[in-house]
C-alpha positions as CSV (number, residue, x, y, z in Angstrom):
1,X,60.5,158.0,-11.5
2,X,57.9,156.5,-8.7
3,X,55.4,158.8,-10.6
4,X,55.8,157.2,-14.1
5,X,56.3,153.7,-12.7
6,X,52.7,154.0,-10.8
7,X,51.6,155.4,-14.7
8,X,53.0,152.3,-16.4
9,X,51.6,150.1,-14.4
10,X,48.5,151.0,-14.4
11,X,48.5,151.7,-18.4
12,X,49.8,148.0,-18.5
13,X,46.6,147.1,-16.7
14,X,44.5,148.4,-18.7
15,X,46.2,147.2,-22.0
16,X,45.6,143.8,-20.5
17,X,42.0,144.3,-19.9
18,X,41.4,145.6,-23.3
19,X,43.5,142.5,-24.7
20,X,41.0,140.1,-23.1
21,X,37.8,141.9,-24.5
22,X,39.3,141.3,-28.3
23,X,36.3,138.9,-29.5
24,X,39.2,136.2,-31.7
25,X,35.3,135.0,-33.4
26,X,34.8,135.0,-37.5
27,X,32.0,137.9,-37.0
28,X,33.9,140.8,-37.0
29,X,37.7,140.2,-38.1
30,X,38.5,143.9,-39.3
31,X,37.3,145.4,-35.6
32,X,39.4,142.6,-34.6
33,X,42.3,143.9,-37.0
34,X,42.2,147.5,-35.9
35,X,42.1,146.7,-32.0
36,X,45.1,144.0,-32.4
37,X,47.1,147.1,-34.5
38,X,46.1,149.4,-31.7
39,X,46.9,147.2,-28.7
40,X,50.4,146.8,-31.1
41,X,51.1,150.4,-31.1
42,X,50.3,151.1,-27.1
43,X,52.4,148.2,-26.2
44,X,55.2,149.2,-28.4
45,X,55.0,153.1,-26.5
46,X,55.3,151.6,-23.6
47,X,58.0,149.1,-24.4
48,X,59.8,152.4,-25.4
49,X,59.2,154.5,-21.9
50,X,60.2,151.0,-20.2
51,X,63.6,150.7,-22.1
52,X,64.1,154.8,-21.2
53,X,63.1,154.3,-17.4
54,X,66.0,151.0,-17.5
55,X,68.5,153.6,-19.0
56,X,67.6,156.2,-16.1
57,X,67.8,153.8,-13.5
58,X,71.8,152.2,-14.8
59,X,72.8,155.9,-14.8
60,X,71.7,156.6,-11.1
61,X,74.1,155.4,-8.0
62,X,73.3,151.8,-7.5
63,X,72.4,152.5,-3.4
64,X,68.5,152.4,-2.5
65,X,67.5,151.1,-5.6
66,X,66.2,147.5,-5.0
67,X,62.8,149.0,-4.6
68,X,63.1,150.5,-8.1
69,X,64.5,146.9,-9.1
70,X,61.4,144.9,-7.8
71,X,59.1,147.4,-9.8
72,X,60.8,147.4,-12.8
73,X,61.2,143.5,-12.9
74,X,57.2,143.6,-12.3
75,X,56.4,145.6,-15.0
76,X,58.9,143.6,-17.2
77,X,56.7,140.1,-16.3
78,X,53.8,142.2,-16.7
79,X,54.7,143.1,-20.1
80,X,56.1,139.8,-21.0
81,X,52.7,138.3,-20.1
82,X,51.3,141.0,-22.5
83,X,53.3,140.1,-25.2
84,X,52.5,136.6,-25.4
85,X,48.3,137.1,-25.1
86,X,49.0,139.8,-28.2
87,X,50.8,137.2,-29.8
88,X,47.9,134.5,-29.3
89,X,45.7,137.1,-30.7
90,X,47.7,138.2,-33.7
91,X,47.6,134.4,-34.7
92,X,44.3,134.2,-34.0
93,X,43.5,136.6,-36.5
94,X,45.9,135.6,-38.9
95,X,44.7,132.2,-38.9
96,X,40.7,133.7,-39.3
97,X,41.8,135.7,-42.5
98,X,44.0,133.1,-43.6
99,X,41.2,130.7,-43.8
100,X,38.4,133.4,-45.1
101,X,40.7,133.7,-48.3
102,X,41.1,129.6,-48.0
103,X,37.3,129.4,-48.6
104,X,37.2,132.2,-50.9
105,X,40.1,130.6,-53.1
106,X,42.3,133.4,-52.8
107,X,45.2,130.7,-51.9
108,X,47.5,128.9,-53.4
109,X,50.2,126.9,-52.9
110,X,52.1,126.9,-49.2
111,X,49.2,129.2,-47.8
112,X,46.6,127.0,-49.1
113,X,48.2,123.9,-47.4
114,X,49.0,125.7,-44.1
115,X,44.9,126.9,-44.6
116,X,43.8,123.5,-44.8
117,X,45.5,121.8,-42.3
118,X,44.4,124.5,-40.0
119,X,41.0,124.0,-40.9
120,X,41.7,120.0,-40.1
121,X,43.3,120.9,-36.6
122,X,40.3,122.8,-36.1
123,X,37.8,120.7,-36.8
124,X,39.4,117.9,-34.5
125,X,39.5,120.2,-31.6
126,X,36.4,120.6,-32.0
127,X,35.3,117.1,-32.3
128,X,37.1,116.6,-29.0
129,X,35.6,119.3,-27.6
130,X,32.1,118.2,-28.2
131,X,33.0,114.9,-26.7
132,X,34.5,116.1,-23.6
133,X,30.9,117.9,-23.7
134,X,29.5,114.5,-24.1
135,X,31.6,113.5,-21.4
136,X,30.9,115.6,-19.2
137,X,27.2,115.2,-19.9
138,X,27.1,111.9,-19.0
139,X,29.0,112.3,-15.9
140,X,26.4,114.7,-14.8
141,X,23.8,112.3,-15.7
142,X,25.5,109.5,-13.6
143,X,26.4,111.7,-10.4
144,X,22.7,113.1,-11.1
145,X,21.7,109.4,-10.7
146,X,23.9,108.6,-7.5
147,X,21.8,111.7,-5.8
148,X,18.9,110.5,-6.6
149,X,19.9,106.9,-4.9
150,X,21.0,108.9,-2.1
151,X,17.7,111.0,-1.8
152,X,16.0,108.3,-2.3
153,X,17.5,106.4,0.6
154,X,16.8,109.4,2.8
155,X,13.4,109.7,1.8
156,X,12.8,106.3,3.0
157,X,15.0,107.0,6.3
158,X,12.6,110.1,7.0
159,X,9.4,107.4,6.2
160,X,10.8,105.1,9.0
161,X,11.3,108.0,11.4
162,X,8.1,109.3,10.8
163,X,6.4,105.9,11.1
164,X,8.7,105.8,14.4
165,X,7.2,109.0,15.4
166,X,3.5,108.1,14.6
167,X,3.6,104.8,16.6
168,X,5.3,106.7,19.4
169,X,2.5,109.1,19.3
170,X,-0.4,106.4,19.3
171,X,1.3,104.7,21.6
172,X,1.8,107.9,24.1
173,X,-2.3,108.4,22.9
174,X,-3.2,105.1,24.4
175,X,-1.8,105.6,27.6
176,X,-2.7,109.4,27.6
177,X,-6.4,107.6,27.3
178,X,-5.6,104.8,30.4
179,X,-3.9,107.3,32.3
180,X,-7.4,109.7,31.8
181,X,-9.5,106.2,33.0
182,X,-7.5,105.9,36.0
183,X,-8.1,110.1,37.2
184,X,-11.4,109.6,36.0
185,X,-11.6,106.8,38.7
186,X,-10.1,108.5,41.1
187,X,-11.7,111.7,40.9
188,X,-15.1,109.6,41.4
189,X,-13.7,108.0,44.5
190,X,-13.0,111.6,45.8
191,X,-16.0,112.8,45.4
192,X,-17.9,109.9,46.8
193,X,-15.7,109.9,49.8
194,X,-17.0,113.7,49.9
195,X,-20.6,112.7,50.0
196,X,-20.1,109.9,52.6
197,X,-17.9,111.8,54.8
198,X,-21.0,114.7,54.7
199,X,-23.4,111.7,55.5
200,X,-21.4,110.9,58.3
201,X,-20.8,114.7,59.6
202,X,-24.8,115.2,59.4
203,X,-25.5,111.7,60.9
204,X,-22.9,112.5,63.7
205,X,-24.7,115.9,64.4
206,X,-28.2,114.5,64.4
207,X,-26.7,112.1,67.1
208,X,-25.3,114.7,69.1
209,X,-28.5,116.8,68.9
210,X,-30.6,113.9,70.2
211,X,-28.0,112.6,72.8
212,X,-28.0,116.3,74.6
213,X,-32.1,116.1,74.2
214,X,-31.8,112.8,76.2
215,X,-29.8,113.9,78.5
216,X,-31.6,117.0,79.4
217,X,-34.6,114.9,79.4
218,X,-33.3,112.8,82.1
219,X,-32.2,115.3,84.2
220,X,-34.7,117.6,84.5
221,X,-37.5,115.5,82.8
């Protein structure tokens, strides 16, 4: 029983996928037709192996079988949800042909009326529909506008910082340039105290050099 409930679910999954791909549009309404009457008879199989697998499961003993419970119940929302997108459909379609024959003047009486005030209904759905679109539209337009305040005002925030930068770097330039001035006059100072401190060391050793002459003059001159 596992087996076929695993098989059932997964055909149920697949009869909801091709449920979804049924185009409900005016273009094609007799491939519309034959997939509706297909989906119809799959779903009408498997409402029949459902029932069976039910009868199978109230003949069985009633111990161990909540797991079996919980599946079935699952496959019975499953095909309860089914059921009512098929049903959307089916009036879907019935409501396309129904208004095909309307424009066709293949109605009369009741049919005719229910044609044309579907055709109404229609039409104001889908003058509400276009102004929701409108709606929508010009909320875009607005929040569009509020982002462009904001950018705007951000823009202007980056100027200032980059002005703030700018001055900050002309202003780190500047003393980059008095800060140069002042090594520059330094360095000069060095190497002037280089040269007169070599003055000194030569004029001390011409000194010395005369000073011994003198005093070896003296003594043995």
């Amino acid at each position: 029983m596992d087996r076929e409930i695993k098989k059932l679910q997964s055909e149920l999954d697949s009869l909801l996928e091709k449920i979804d791909v049924v185009k409900d549009t005016n273009d094609d309404i007799d491939n519309m037709e034959r997939n509706i009457n297909e989906i119809n008879r799959n779903y009408e199989d498997l409402e029949e192996r459902i029932a069976r697998l039910k009868e199978m499961k109230d003949d069985e003993e009633t111990d161990g079988q909540k797991p079996l419970i919980d599946k079935l119940n699952i496959i019975t929302k499953d095909m309860d949800n089914i059921k009512k997108k098929l049903d959307e459909k089916t009036n879907k379609l019935d409501k396309l042909k129904r208004k095909n024959k309307y424009f066709e003047g293949e109605l009369t009486g009741t049919e005719k009326k229910k044609a044309e005030r579907e055709i109404v209904l229609d039409n104001c759905k889908e003058v509400d529909n276009q102004g929701l679109i409108i709606n929508d539209i010009h909320l875009n337009i607005q929040q569009t506008g509020d982002h462009l305040v904001d950018i705007n005002n951000e823009l202007n925030d980056q100027g200032n910082t980059i002005k703030r930068v700018h001055e900050t770097v002309l202003d780190t330039k500047e003393k980059i340039g008095k800060t140069g001035k002042v090594m520059s006059k330094i360095e000069f100072r060095n190497q002037c105290m280089k040269v007169v401190t070599l003055i000194a060391v030569i004029v001390i050793g011409i000194f010395d050099v005369v000073w011994v002459g003198y005093l070896i003059y003296r003594r043995y001159g």
